[in-house]
C-alpha positions in Angstrom: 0.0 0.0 0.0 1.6 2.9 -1.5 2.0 6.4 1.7 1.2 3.2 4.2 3.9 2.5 6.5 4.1 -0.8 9.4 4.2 0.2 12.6 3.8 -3.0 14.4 3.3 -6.6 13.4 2.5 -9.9 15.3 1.2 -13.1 14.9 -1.9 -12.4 17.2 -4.5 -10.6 15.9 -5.8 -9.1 19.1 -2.5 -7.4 19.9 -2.5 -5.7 16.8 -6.6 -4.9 17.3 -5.3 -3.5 20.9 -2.5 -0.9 19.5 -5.2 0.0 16.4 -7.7 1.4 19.6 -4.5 3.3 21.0 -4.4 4.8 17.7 -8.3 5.6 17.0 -7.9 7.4 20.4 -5.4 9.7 18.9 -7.1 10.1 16.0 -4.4 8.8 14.0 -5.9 6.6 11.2 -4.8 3.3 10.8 -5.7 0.3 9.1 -5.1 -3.5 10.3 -3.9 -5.8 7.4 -4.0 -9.4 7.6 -1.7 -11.6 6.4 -2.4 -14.7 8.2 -3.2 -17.9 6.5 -6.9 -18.6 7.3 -5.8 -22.3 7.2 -2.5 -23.1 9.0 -2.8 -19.6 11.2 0.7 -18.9 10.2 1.9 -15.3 8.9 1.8 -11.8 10.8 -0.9 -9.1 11.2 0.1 -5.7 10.2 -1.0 -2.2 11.5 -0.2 0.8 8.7 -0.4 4.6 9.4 -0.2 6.9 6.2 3.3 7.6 6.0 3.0 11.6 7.6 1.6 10.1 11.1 4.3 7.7 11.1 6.6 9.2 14.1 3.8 10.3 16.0 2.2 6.8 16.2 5.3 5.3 17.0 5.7 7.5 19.7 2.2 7.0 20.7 2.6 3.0 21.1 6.4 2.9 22.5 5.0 5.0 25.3 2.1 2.8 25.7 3.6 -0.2 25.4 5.9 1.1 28.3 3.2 1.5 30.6 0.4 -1.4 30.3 0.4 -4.1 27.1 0.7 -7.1 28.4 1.0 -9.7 25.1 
């Protein structure tokens, strides 16, 4: 996805769903792409911000993730 840029990835969908909320609070928009095999499970979940919000949602999730996810 062209002015998309990964700003976290896991193999478990709901940790990915959790940092997307983070996000929505911030009004930062992001989008949750899935790449998991609906088969086997295997493959990574990806959560994209347009390329301009990239620093401030990193920001956003390395503070967060300092202070409560537990995954």
């Amino acid at each position: 996805m062209e002015g998309w840029t990964v700003v976290y990835s896991d193999s478990f969908p709901l940790a990915v769903e959790l940092r997307r909320s983070v996000l929505d609070q911030l009004k930062i928009p992001a989008v949750v792409l899935n790449k998991r095999d609906s088969s086997y499970l295997f493959g990574l979940v990806e959560l994209l911000v347009q390329d301009q919000d990239r620093d401030r949602a990193l920001e956003a999730l390395s503070q967060k993730e300092s202070s409560s996810f537990e995954t």
